[in-house]
Each structure stands twice: as C-alpha cells, then as structure tokens.
N, C-alpha and C positions, 0 to 999 in steps of 0.2 A: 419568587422572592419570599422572605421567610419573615415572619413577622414576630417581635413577643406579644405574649397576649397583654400586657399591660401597656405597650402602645398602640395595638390595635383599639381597647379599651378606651383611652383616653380619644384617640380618633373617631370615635362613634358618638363619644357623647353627645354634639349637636343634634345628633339623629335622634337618640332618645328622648329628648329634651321635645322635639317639633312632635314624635309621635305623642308625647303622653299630652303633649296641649292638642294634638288633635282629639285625640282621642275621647277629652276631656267635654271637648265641643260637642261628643255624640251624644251624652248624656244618657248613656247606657252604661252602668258601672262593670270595668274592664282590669285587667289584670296585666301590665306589659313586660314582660322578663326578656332579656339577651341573656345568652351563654356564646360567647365567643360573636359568632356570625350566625348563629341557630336567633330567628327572633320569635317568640312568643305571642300571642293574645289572647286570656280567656275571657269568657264572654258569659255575661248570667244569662243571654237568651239564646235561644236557635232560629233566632231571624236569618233569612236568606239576603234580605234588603242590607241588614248590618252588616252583614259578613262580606261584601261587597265593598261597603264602603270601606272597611277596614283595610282590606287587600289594597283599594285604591292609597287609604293613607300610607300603608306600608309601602308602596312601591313611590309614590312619590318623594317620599322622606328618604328612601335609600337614592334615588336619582339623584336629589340637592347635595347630596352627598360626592356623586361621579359614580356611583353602584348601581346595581340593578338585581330584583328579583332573582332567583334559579327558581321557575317556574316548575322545572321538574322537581323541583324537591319544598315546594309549599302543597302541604296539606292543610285538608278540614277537616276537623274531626267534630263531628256533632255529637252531644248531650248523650241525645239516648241510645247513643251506642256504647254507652259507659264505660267501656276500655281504652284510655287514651294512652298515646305515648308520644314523650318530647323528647326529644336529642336522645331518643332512644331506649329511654327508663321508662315503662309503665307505672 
C-alpha cells in the first residue's frame, strides 16, 4: 500500500502528541523529531536507565497506534561517540 507522506503525517500525530507528554514526564530534557517513520530522541544524558525507558515509551505509543517497533532498525547512538547519524545524514 502506498501512502502520501502528508496522510501518513497527519495519521501519526496522536503518537507524537502521547510521545512528547511522555517524555515530558521524564524530566530529562529531550528532543523528539519524525521524518516520515524514522522516529528520533536526543537525550542531554547517556543514561542507560533513560534510554530504556524511552525505547519502552516509543514502542508503546507506536502499539496504541496498531504499529510496532522494527527492532532491527532502532539504534543507540551514545554521546561520546560523537558521530551520529539519523535517516542517514551525519
């Protein structure tokens, strides 16, 4: 099925909307970007404990939705490996 990206967009918003009130809850100040289906989180810490919970909110918020994680394709990228990259751009 082939979707445009401005009603895939508009279909996600709920999700955004439950991520960034979780998020909000952690009280760790967080950063949350979608591009398309690629979802984002940067994080001012390199807690392993936070980073958990996040993955947990992210998967939860895509489930309410009827979606699910692709496991194979969520990374971490921690701090002090300074080179990051999202949907592919460094």
């Amino acid at each position: 099925m082939i979707t445009s990206p401005s009603a895939a967009n508009l279909a996600a918003i709920p999700m955004d909307l439950l991520i960034v009130r979780q998020l909000d809850r952690l009280k760790c100040p967080s950063v949350y970007t979608r591009y398309a289906d690629d979802l984002n989180v940067s994080l001012t810490v390199d807690d392993p404990v936070t980073v958990q919970l996040v993955l947990v909110i992210l998967e939860e918020a895509a489930e309410s939705m009827g979606w699910k994680l692709n496991k194979a394709k969520t990374k971490i990228q921690w701090g002090a490996s300074r080179r990051r990259i999202i949907t592919g751009v460094s």
